[in-house]
One Martini backbone bead per residue (centre of mass of N, CA, C, O) as a GRO file, in nm:
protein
  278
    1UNK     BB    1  -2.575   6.885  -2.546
    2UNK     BB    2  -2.622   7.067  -2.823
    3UNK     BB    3  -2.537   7.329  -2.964
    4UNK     BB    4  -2.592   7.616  -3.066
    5UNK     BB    5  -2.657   7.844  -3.280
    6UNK     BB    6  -2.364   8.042  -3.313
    7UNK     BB    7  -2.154   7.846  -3.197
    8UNK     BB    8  -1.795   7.841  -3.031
    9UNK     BB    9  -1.499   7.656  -3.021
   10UNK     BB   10  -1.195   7.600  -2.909
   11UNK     BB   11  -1.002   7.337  -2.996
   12UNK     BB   12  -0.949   7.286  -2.693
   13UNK     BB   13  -1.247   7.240  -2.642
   14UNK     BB   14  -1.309   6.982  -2.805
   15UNK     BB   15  -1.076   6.803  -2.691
   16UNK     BB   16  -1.211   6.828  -2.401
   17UNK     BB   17  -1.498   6.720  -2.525
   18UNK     BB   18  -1.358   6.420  -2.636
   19UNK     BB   19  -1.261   6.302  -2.394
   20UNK     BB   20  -1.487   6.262  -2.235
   21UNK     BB   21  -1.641   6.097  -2.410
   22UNK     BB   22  -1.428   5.868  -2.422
   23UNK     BB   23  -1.475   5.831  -2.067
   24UNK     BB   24  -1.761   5.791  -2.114
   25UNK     BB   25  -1.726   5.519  -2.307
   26UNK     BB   26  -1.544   5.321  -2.122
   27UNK     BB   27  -1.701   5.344  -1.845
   28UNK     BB   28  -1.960   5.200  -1.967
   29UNK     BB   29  -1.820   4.945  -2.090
   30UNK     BB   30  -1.703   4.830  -1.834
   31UNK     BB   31  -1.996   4.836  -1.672
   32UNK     BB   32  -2.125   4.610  -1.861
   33UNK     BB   33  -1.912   4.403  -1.844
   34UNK     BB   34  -1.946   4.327  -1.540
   35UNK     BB   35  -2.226   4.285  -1.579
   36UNK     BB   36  -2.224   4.034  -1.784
   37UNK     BB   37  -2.018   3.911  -1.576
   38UNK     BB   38  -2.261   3.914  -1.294
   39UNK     BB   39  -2.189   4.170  -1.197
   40UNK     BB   40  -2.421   4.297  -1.009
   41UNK     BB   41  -2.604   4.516  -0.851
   42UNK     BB   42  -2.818   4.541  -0.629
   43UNK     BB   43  -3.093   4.713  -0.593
   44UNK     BB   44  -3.047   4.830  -0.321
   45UNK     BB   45  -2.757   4.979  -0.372
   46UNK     BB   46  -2.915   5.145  -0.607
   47UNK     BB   47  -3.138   5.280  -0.435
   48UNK     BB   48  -2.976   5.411  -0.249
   49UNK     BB   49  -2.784   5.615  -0.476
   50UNK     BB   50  -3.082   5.709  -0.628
   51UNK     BB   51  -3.138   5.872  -0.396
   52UNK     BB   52  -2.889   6.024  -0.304
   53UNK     BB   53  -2.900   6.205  -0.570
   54UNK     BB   54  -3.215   6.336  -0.584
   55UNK     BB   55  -3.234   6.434  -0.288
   56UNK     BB   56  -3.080   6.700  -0.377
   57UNK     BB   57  -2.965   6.931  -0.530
   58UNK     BB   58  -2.613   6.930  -0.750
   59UNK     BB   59  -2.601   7.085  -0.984
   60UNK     BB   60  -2.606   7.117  -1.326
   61UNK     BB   61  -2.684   6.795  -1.394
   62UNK     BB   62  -2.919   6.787  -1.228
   63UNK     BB   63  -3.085   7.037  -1.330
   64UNK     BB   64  -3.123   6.845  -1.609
   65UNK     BB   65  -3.221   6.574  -1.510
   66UNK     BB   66  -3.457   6.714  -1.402
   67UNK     BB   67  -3.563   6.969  -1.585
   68UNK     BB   68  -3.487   7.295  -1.531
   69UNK     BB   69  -3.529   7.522  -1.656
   70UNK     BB   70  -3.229   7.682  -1.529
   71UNK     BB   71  -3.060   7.514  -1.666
   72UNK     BB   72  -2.764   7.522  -1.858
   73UNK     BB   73  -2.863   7.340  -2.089
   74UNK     BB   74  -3.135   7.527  -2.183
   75UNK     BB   75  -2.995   7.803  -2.239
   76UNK     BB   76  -3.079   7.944  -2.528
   77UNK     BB   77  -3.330   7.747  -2.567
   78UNK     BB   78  -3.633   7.562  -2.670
   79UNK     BB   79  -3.650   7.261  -2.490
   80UNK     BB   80  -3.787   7.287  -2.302
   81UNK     BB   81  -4.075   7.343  -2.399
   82UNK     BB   82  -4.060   7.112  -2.595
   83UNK     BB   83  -4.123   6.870  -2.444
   84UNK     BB   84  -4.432   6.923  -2.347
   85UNK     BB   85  -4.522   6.934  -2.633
   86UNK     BB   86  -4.458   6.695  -2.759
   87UNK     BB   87  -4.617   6.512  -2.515
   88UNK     BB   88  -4.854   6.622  -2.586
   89UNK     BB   89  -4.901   6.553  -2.867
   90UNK     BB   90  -4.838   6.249  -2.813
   91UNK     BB   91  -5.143   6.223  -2.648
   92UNK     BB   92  -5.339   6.313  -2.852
   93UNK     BB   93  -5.267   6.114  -3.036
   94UNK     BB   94  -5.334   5.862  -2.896
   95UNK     BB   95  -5.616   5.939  -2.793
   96UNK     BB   96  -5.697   5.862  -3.059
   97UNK     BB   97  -5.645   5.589  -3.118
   98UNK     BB   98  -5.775   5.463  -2.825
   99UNK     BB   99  -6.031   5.636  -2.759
  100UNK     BB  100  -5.978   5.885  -2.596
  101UNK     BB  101  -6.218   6.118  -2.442
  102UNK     BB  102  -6.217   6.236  -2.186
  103UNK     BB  103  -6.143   6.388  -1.911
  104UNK     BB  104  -5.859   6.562  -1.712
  105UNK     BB  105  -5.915   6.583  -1.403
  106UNK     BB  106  -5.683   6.392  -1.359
  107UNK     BB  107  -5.365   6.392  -1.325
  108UNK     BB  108  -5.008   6.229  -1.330
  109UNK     BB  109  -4.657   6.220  -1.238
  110UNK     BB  110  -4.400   6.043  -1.270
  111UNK     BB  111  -4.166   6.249  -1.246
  112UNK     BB  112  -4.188   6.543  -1.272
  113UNK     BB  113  -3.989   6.735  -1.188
  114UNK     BB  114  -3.978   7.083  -1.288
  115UNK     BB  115  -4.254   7.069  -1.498
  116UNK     BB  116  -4.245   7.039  -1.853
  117UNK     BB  117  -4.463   6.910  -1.865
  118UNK     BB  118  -4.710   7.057  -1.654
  119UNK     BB  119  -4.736   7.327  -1.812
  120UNK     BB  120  -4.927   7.164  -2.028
  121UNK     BB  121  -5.119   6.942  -1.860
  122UNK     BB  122  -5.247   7.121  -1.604
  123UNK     BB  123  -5.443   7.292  -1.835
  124UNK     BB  124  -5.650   7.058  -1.849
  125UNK     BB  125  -5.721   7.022  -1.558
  126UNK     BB  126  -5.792   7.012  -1.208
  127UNK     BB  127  -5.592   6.810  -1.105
  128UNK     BB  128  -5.246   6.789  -1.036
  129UNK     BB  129  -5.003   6.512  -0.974
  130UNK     BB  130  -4.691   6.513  -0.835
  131UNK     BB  131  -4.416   6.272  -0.841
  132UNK     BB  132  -4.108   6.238  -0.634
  133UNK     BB  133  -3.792   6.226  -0.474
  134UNK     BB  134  -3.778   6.557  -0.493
  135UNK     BB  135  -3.869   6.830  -0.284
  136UNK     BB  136  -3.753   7.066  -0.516
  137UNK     BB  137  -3.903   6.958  -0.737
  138UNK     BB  138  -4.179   6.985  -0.670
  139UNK     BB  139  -4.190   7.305  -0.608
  140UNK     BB  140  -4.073   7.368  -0.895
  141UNK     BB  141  -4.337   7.279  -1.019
  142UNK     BB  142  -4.539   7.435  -0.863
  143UNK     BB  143  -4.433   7.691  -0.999
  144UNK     BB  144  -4.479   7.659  -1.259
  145UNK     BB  145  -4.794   7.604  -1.266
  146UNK     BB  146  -4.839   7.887  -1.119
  147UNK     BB  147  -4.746   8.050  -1.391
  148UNK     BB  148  -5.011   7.909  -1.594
  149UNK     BB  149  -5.227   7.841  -1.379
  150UNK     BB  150  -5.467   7.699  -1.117
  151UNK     BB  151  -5.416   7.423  -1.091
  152UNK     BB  152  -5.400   7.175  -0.872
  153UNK     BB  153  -5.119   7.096  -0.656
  154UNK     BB  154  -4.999   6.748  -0.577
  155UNK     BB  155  -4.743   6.676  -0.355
  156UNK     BB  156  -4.523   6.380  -0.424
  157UNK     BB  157  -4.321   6.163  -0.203
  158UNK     BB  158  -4.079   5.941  -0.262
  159UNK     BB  159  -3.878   5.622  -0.246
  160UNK     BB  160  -3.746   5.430  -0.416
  161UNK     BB  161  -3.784   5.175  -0.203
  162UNK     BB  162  -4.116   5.276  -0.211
  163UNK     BB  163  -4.339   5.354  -0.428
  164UNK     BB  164  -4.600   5.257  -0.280
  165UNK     BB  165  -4.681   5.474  -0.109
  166UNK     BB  166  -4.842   5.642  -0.289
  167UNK     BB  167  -5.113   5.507  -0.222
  168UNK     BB  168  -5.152   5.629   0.050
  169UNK     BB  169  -5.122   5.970  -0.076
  170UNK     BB  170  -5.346   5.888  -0.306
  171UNK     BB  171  -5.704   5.954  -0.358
  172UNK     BB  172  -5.738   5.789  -0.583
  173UNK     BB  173  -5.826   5.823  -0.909
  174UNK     BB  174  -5.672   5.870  -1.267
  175UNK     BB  175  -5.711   5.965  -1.619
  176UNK     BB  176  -5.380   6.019  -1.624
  177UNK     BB  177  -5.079   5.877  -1.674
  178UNK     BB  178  -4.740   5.974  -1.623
  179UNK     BB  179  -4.381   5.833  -1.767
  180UNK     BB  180  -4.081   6.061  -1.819
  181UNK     BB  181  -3.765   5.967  -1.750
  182UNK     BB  182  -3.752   5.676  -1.561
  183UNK     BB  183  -3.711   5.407  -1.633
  184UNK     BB  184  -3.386   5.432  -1.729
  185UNK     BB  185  -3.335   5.471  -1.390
  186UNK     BB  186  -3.401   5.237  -1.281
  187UNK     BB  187  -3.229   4.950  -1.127
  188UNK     BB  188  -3.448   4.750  -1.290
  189UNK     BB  189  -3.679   4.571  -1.441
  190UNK     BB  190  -3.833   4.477  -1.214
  191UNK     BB  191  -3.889   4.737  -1.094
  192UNK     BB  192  -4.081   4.821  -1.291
  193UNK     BB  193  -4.292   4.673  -1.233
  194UNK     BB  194  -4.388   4.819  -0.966
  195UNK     BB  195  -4.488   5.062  -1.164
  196UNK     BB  196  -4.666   4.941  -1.301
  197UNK     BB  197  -4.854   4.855  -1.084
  198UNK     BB  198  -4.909   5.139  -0.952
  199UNK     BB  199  -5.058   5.272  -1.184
  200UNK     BB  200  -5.289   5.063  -1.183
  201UNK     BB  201  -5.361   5.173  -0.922
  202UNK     BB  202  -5.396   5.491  -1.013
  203UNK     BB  203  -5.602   5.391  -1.264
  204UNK     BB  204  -5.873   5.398  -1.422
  205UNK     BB  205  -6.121   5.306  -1.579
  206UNK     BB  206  -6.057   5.426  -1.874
  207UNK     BB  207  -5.736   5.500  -1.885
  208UNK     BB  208  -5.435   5.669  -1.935
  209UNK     BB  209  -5.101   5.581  -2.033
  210UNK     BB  210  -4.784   5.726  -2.047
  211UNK     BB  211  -4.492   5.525  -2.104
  212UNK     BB  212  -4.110   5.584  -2.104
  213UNK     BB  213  -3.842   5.436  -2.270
  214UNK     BB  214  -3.584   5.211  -2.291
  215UNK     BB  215  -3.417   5.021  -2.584
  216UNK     BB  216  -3.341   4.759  -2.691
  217UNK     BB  217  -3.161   4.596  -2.972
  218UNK     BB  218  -2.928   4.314  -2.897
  219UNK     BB  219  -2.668   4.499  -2.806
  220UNK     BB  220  -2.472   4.475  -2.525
  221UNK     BB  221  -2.483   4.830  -2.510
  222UNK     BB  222  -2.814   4.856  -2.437
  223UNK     BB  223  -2.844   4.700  -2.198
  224UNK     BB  224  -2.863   4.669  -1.866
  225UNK     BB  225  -2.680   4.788  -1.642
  226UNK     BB  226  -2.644   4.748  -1.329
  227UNK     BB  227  -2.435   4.974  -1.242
  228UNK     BB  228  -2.298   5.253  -1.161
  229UNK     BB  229  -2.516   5.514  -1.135
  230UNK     BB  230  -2.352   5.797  -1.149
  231UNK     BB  231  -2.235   5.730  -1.456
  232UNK     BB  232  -2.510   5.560  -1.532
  233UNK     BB  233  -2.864   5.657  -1.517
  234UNK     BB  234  -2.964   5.663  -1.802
  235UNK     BB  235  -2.876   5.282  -1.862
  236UNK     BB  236  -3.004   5.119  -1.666
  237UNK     BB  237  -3.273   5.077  -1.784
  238UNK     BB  238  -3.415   4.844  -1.998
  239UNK     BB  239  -3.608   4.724  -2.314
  240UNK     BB  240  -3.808   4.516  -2.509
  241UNK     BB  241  -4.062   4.591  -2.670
  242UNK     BB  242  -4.206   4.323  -2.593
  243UNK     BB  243  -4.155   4.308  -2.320
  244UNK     BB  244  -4.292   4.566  -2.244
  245UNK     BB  245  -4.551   4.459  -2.306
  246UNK     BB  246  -4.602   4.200  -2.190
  247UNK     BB  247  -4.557   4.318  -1.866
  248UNK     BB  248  -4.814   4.531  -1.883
  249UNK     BB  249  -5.023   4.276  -1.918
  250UNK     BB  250  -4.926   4.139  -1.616
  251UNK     BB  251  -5.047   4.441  -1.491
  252UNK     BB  252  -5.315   4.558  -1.640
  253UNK     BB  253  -5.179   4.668  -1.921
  254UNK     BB  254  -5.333   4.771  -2.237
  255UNK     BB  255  -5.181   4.782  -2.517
  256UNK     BB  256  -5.243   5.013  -2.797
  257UNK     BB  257  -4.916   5.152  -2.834
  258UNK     BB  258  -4.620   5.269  -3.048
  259UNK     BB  259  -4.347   5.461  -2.993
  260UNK     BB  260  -3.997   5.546  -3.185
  261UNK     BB  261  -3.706   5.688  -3.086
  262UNK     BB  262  -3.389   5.693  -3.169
  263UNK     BB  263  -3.341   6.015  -3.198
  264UNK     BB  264  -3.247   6.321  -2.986
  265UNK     BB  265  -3.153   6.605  -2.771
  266UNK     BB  266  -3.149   6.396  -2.544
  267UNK     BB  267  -3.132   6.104  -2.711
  268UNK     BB  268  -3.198   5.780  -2.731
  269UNK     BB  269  -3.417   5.485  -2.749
  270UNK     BB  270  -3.707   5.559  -2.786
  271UNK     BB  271  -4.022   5.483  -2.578
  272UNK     BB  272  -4.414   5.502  -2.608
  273UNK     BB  273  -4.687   5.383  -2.444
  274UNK     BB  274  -4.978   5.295  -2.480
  275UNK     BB  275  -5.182   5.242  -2.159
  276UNK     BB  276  -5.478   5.074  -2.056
  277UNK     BB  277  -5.779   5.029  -1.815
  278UNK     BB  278  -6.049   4.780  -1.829
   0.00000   0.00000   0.00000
């Protein structure tokens, strides 16, 4: 995260802060190559790490990762608040692209965390479906979402390994299904395509889904990394702007549109796609 406006640190805390920079450099760079070089870590055993990782709050770091209101990352700045308003600004400007004018009946949000997003998007609704790993999280979501409106708040938990299972847990289908800050998370790029289907079959006929991916750009430092979950869990997995729009069409889900943000306050390489449900 960014200083904040007015903060200022002292010389050994810069190069303290720059070393640990270059040494999250060199091992990201390190477990790239070993994977460049075959050395791929199956996805079972990816599944199985950010399983342990997510199950459960474990520091600042996770609770940044989460996306919690109260993380150390957000004090002090208005950046909480800013990812729901701004995911909401651009799901309507989406949303007037392709023509969807329908009511926001039932959202879901596949990877919910803190609920930055859902206290934007839950007073829109009349339920709100939060999926997530963590029932930690969860909990706190419906918290945040209960401070804010008084939309019905349906928690479900998935494990990694099983993504599938949310269809037995939610009865019916969605008009507005979003997932942000979760693709570049999950363990492959196959594994994602098990997650475009899971959406197509959760999203009703004539819905919207806006999902947020991290996007290589043909430099083989932005390809999915694929090993070594907990030290790079941000960058595990990637695709090429055409290879996801293709993807998704191969799974029932109709590209409308795409946005690309090549960088803000939390990351690189963001890309936001609409897709829509014939």
């Amino acid at each position: 995260m960014p200083e904040g406006p007015g903060t200022s640190r002292r010389p050994w805390e810069v190069a303290v802060a720059h070393g640990k920079r270059l040494a999250v450099t060199a091992e990201d760079l390190l477990q790239r190559t070993l994977s460049a070089a075959g050395l791929r870590q199956p996805d079972s055993t990816i599944a199985a790490d950010a399983q342990d990782y997510w199950r459960r709050p474990n520091g600042s770091r996770w609770a940044a990762d989460s996306h919690w209101r109260e993380a150390p990352a957000f004090r002090g700045t208005d950046l909480w608040d800013r990812i729901g308003v701004d995911h909401l600004d651009l799901f309507e400007a989406g949303a007037r692209m392709a023509g969807f004018s329908r009511s926001w009946d039932r959202v879901i949000e596949w990877g919910c965390g803190g609920g930055a997003n859902a206290v934007r998007f839950a007073p829109r609704a009349k339920e709100f479906i939060g999926v997530d790993i963590s029932r930690d999280s969860l909990a706190e979501c419906g918290r945040q979402i209960e401070s804010v409106c008084d939309t019905a708040f349906l928690p479900v938990a998935v494990e990694v390994a099983d993504p599938e299972s949310a269809l037995g847990d939610i009865d019916g289908v969605c008009d507005v299904f979003l997932c942000f800050y979760v693709f570049e998370l999950i363990p492959s790029p196959e594994y994602g395509e098990r997650l475009l289907r899971v959406a197509h079959d959760l999203l009703a006929p004539g819905g919207l889904a806006l999902i947020q991916i991290k996007y290589e750009t043909g430099d083989w430092r932005t390809k999915s990394r694929r090993r070594s979950y907990r030290r790079g869990l941000a960058n595990m997995t990637t695709y090429s702007i055409h290879g996801f729009w293709e993807l998704a069409g191969r799974c029932g889900l109709v590209p409308r549109g795409v946005r690309l943000v090549p960088r803000n306050e939390l990351d690189e390489r963001y890309a936001y796609f609409f897709l829509s449900k014939e």
